[in-house]
N, C-alpha and C positions, 0 to 999 in steps of 0.2 A: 352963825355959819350953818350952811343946810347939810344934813348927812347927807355921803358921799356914797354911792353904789360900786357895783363891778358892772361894768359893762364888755359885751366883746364886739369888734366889726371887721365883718368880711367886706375886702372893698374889689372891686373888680378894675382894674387898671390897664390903661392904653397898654398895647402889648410892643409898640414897637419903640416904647421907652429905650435908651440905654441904660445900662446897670447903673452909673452917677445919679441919672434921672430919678430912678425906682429910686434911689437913695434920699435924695430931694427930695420926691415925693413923702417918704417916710418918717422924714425930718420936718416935712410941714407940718402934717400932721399933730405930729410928736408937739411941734410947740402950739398949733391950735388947740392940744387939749391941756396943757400947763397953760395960757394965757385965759382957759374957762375954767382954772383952778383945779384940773387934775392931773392924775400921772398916769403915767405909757407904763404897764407891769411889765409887758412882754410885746415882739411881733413875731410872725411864723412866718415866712414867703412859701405860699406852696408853688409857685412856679408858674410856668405859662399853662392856661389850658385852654381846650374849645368848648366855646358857649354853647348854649342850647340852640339860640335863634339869635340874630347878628343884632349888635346894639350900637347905634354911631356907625353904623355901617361896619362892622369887624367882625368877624366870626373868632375871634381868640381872646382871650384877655387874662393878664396876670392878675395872682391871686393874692391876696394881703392877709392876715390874720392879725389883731392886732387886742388886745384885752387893756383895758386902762380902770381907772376910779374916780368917777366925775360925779355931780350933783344931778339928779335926773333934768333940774331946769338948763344946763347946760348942752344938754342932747340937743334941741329943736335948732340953738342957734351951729353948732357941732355939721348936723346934718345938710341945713343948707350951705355952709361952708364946701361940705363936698361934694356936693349936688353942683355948686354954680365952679368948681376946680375943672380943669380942661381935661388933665390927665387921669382923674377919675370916672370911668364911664358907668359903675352903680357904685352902690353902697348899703348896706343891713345892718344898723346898731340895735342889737340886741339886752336885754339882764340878763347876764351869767347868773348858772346856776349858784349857789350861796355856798356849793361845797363841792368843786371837781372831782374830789376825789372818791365822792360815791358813785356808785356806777350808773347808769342807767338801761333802765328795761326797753330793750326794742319790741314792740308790737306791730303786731300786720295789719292791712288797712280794714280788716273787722274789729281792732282793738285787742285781740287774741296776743299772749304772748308767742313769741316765736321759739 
């Protein structure tokens, strides 16, 4: 069996879901990442917000926060699962860092600490 990582994704979501929907949506998910053998640790909904520049044509889209533990060969097929999804309009699966709970240093864009 391949070691499993942490991974976290910010997912960007059609905004004019209803609350059941966003559920659905969060529940697919949830079981796409048990059927590629891992588990959902946590999700966060930050809520509706406005994009930067309209994507699908929308200028809003709700925010998903979701952290799970999958095998990295799992990600490729993960992503285009929500890449070809209707109601997700991005998505960024990232590696968590290995220890949240240490802080991290913000720097400015010379690399200076702040």
């Amino acid at each position: 069996m391949e070691q499993r990582e942490r991974y976290e994704g910010l997912l960007v979501l059609d905004p004019d879901l209803s609350e059941e929907a966003l559920s659905r949506v969060q529940a697919q998910l949830a079981e796409q990442v048990v059927k590629l053998g891992g588990t959902v640790d946590r999700h966060q909904s930050w809520g509706k917000r406005r994009l930067a520049y309209r994507v699908r044509k929308r200028r809003d889209g709700f925010y998903l926060l979701v952290g799970f533990t999958i095998a990295p060969a799992a990600i490729t097929p993960l992503n285009q699962w929500c890449a070809v999804h209707q109601s997700i309009l991005r998505q960024l699966i990232v590696l968590a860092m290995s220890s949240p709970s240490q802080p991290v240093e913000v720097t400015t864009s010379r690399g200076e600490p702040e």
